[in-house]
BAVORO-373668 format. One record per residue (C-alpha): residue number from 1; residue in one letter; x negated, y negated, z negated. Coordinates in steps of 0.02 Angstrom, whole numbers, always signed. Layout:
BEGIN
NUM	A	X	Y	Z .
...
//
This chain:
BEGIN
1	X	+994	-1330	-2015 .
2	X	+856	-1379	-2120 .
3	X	+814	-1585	-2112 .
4	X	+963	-1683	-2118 .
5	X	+969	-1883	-2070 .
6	X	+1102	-1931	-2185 .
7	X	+1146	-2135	-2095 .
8	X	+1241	-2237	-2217 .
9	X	+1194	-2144	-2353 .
10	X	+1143	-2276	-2474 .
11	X	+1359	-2319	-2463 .
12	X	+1496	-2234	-2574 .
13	X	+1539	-2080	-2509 .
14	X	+1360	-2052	-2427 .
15	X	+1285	-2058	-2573 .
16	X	+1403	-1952	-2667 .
17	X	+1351	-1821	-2537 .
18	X	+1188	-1836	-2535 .
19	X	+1196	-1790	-2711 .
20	X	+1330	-1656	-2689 .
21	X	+1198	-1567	-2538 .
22	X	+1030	-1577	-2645 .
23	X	+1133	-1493	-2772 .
24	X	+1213	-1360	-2664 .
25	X	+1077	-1351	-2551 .
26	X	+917	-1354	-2637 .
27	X	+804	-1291	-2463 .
28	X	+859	-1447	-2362 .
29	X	+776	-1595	-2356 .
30	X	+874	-1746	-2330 .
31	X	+822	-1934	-2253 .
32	X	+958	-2074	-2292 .
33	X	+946	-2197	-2173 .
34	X	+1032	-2362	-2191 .
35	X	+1031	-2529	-2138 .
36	X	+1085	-2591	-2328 .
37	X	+1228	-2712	-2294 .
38	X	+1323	-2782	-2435 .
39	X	+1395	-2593	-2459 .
40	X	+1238	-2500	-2434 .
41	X	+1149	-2523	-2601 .
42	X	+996	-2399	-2662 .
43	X	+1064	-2408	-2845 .
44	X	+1175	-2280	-2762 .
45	X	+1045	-2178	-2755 .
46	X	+914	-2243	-2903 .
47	X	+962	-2063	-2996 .
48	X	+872	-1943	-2861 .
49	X	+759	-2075	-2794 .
50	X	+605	-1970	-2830 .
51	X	+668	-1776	-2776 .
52	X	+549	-1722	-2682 .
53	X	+668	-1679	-2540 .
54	X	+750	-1840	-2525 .
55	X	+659	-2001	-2432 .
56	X	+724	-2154	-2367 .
57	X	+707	-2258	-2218 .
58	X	+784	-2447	-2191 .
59	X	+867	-2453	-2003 .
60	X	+1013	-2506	-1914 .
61	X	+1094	-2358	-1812 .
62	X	+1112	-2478	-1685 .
63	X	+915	-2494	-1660 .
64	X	+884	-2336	-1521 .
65	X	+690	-2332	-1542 .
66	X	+688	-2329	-1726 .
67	X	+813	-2199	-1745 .
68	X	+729	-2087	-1617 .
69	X	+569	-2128	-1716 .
70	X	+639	-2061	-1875 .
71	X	+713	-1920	-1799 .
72	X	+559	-1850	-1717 .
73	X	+427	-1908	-1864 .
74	X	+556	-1834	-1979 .
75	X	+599	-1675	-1889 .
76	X	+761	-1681	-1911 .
77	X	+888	-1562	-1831 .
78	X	+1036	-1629	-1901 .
79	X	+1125	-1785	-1911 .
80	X	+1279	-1819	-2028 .
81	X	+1354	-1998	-1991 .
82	X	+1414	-2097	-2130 .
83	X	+1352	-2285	-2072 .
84	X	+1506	-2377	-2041 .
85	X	+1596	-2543	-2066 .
86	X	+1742	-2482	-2155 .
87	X	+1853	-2612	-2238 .
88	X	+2021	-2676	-2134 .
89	X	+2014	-2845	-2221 .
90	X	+1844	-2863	-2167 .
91	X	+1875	-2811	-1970 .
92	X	+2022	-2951	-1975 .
93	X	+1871	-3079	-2002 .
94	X	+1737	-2996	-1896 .
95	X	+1806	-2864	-1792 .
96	X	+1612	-2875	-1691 .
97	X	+1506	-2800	-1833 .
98	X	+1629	-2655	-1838 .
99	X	+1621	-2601	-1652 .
100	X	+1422	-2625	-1648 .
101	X	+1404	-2527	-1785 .
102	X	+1558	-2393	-1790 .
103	X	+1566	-2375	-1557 .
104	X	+1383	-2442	-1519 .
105	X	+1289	-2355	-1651 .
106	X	+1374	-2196	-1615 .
107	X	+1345	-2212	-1461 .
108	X	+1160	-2215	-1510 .
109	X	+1168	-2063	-1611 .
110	X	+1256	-1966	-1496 .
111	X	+1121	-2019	-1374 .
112	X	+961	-1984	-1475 .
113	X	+1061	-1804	-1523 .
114	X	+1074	-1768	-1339 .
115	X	+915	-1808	-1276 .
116	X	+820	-1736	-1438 .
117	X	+912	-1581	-1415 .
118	X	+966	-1573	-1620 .
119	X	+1084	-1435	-1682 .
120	X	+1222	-1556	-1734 .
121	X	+1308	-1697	-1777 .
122	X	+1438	-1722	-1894 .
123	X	+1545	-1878	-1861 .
124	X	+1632	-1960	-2024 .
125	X	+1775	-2038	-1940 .
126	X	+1954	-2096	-2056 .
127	X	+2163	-2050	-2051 .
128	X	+2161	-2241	-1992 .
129	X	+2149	-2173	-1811 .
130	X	+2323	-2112	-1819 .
131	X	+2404	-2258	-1861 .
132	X	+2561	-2286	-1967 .
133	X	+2658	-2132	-2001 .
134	X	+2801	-2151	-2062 .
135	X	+2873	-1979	-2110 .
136	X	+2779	-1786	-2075 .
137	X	+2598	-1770	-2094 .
138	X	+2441	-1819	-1933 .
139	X	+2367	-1643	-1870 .
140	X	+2207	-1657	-1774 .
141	X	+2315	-1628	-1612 .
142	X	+2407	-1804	-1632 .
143	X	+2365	-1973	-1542 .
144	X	+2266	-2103	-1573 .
145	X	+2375	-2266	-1619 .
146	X	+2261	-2368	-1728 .
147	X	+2322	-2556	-1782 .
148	X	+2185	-2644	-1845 .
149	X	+1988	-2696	-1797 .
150	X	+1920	-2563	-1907 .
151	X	+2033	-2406	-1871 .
152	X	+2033	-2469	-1670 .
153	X	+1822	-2457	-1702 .
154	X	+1821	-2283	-1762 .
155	X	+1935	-2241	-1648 .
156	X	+1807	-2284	-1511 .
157	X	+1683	-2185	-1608 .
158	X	+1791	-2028	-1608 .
159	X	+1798	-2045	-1416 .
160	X	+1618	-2064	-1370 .
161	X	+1597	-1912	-1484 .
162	X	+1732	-1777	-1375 .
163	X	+1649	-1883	-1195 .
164	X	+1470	-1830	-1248 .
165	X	+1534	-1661	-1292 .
166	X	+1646	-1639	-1133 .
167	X	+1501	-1718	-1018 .
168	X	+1346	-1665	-1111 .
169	X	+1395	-1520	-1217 .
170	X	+1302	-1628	-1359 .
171	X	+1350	-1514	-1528 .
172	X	+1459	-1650	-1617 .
173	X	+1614	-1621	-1753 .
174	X	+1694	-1741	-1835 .
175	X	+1801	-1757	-2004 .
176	X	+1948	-1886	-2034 .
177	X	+1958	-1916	-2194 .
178	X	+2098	-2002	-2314 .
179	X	+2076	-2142	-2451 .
180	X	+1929	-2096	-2559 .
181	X	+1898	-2151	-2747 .
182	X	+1772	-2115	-2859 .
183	X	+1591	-2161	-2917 .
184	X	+1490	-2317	-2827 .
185	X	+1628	-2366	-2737 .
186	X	+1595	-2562	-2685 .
187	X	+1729	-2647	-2776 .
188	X	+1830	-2711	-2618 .
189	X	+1925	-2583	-2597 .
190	X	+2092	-2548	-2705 .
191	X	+2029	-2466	-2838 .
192	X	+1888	-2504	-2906 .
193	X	+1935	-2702	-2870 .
194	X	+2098	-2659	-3005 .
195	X	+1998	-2563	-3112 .
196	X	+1841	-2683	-3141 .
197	X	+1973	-2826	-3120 .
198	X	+2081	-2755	-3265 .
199	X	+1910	-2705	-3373 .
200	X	+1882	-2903	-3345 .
201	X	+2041	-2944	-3403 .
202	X	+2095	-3017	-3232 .
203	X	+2241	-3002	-3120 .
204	X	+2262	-2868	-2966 .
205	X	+2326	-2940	-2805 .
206	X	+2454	-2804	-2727 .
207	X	+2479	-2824	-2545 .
208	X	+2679	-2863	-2499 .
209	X	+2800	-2752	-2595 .
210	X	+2658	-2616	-2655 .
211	X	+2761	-2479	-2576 .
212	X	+2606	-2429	-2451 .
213	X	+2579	-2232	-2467 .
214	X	+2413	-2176	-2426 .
215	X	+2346	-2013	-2480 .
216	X	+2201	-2025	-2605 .
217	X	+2071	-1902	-2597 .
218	X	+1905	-1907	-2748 .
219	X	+1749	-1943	-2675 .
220	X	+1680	-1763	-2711 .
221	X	+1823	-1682	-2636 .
222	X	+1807	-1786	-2472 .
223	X	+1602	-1729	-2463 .
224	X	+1623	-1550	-2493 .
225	X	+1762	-1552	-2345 .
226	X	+1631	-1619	-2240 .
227	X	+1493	-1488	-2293 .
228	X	+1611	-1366	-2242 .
229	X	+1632	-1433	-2080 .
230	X	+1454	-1468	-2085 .
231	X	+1413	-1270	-2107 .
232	X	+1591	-1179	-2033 .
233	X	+1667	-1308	-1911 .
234	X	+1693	-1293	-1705 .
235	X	+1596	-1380	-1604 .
236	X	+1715	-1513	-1503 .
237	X	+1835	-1507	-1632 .
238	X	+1919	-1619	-1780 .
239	X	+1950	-1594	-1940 .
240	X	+2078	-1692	-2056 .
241	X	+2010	-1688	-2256 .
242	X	+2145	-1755	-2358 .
243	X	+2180	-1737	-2550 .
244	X	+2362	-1703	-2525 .
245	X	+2418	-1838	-2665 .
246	X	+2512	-1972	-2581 .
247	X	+2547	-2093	-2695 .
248	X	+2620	-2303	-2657 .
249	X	+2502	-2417	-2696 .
250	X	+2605	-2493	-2843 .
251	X	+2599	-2314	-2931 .
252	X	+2431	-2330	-2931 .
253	X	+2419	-2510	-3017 .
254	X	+2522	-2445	-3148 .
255	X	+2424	-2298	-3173 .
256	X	+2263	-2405	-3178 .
257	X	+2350	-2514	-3295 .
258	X	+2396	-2384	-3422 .
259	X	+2210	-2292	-3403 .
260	X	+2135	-2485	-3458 .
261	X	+2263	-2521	-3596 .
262	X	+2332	-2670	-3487 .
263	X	+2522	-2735	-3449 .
264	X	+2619	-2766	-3309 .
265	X	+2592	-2944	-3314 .
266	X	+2423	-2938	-3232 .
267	X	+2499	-2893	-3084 .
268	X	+2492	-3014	-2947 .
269	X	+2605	-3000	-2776 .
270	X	+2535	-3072	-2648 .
271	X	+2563	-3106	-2453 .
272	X	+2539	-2934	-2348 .
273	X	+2373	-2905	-2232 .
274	X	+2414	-2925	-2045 .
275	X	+2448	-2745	-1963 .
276	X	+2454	-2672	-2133 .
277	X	+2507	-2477	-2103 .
278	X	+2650	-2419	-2189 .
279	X	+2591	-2247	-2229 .
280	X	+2467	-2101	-2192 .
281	X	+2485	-1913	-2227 .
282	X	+2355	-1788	-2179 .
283	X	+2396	-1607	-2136 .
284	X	+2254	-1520	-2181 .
285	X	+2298	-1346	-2144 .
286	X	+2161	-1317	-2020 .
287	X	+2003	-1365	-2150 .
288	X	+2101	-1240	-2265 .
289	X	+2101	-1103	-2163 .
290	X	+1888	-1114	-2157 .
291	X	+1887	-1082	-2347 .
292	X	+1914	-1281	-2431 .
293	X	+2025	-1361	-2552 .
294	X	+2023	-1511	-2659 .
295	X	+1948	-1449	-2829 .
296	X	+1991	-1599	-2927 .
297	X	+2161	-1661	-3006 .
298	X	+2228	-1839	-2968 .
299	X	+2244	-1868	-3164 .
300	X	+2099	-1795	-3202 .
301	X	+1983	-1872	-3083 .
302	X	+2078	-2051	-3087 .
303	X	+2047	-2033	-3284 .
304	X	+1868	-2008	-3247 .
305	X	+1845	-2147	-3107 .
306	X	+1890	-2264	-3240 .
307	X	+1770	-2212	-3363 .
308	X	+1630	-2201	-3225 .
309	X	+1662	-2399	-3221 .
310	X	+1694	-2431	-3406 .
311	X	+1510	-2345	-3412 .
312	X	+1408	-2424	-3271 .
313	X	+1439	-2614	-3292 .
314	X	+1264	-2602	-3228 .
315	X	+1314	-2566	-3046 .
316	X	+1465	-2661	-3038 .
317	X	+1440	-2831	-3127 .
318	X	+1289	-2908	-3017 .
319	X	+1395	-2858	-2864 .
320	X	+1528	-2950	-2905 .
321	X	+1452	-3103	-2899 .
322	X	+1373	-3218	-2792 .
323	X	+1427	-3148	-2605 .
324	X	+1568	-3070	-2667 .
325	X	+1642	-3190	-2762 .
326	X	+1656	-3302	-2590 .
327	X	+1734	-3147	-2504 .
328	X	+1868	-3112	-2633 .
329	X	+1910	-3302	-2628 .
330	X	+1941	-3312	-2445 .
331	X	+2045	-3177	-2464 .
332	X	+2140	-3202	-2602 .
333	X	+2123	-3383	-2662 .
334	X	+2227	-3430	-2542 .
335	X	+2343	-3309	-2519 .
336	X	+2539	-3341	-2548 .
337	X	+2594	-3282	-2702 .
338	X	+2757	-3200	-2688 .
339	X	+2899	-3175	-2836 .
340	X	+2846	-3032	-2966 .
341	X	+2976	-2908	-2975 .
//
């Protein structure tokens, strides 16, 4: 394992581990290749832009020839597999781009890693594949019983990965992992949308009754999970990576409240997502046993989240605008508001 394509890594947690492996890994050389939708976005990146053992190529997974060019002009023997459409509200409006990009493209690498004979490939897949679970924790043994576009798409992924292993022997892992936060985190998703709302001094929409539980893992946490897996995982098998902190979603707009000096009155209820999952758990026990545990403390790394956007208006402040503004008025601008309680 020496030249790693790293797809999707100009996105949130790609990024985050590119940085984590040039760190940890100083030997490797690592080529981010990404098509640079609205989420992929090379100020991600801009901080290790000239290391001499990172490079970039522009490409759509979903393009065959291309990625087979990169792979051979690139020599890479290793492909970890980031590029995904990831957020449910977006599969709801456009549940095509997600299975091109999150089946299709998969398909693709799993191809190009079969035919080029590489030495692996690690698939980033999500706890959305379980579905809903509404008490105990997913293992890796449990069924599939995803409820939306998005989770139903990586679901797909995560069975094109065991065929080509079953079939083809092709030397594929994957990692599920649970609700990430953190650094360059594109500000749809529940976190960063409260926090750089609340910096703004603007309302948070929380879905239904706020009583969701998800467990929230930090973005650094998630990628060294998957560098273990990377390095120590089976072949053919899946691994969950979870941060063990389940918290409701209306815990966490309080705590984001108190961490930006704002009051409850900023909170807005509003009508529930379609197919909205009640709660996910991870049992994580098996990615223990290889050596790995969440190094970072809810509070701590919450605490520094917030800061990380109180400090890089930069990033955040020309996305949300524009494009984004549009998307977080279809979904919210109408929305029913329901009583605050």
């Amino acid at each position: 394992m020496q030249n790693l394509l790293i797809t999707g890594g100009a996105g949130f947690i790609g990024s985050n581990f590119v940085r984590l492996m040039l760190e940890t890994h100083p030997d490797y050389h690592l080529t981010v290749f990404d098509k640079l939708t609205y989420a992929g976005n090379l100020d991600n990146l801009r901080d290790v832009a000239g290391h001499p053992h990172y490079a970039f190529v522009h490409g759509d997974i979903g393009d065959a020839t291309l990625v087979e060019e990169t792979l051979r002009s690139r020599q890479i023997d290793t492909i970890v597999n980031f590029a995904a459409e990831t957020h449910v509200d977006r599969s709801i409006e456009e549940p095509g781009s997600f299975i091109m990009t999150d089946v299709y493209g998969t398909y693709v690498l799993l191809e190009a890693t079969r035919k080029l004979g590489l030495e692996r490939m690690l698939q980033v897949s999500t706890d959305e594949v379980y579905g809903t679970v509404p008490e105990g924790s997913s293992t890796e043994q449990d069924n599939y019983a995803p409820r939306s576009p998005y989770s139903a798409s990586k679901a797909g992924g995560e069975l094109m990965c065991h065929a080509y292993f079953e079939t083809f022997h092709t030397p594929v892992v994957i990692t599920r992992g649970s609700n990430n936060y953190g650094p360059f985190q594109y500000p749809e998703k529940l976190i960063p949308l409260f926090i750089t709302n609340l910096l703004d001094g603007k309302p948070v929409p929380v879905y239904g009754d706020g009583l969701n539980v998800r467990d929230w893992i930090y973005v650094l946490d998630h990628c060294s999970g998957i560098a273990k897996v990377l390095h120590d995982g089976i072949l053919g098998e899946a691994y969950n990576v979870g941060g063990g902190q389940e918290k409701p979603n209306i815990e966490i707009t309080h705590l984001l409240l108190a961490l930006t000096e704002r009051g409850p009155d900023m909170i807005t209820y509003v009508a529930d997502r379609p197919g909205h999952d009640r709660r996910y758990s991870l049992d994580t026990s098996k990615l223990r046993s290889l050596g790995w545990a969440p190094a970072h403390s809810f509070e701590d790394a919450m605490r520094e989240t917030v800061q990380w956007y109180r400090d890089n208006r930069w990033w955040w402040e020309k996305i949300k605008s524009g494009a984004y503004s549009e998307y977080y008025q279809r979904m919210y601008g109408q929305r029913e508001v329901l009583n605050q309680s």
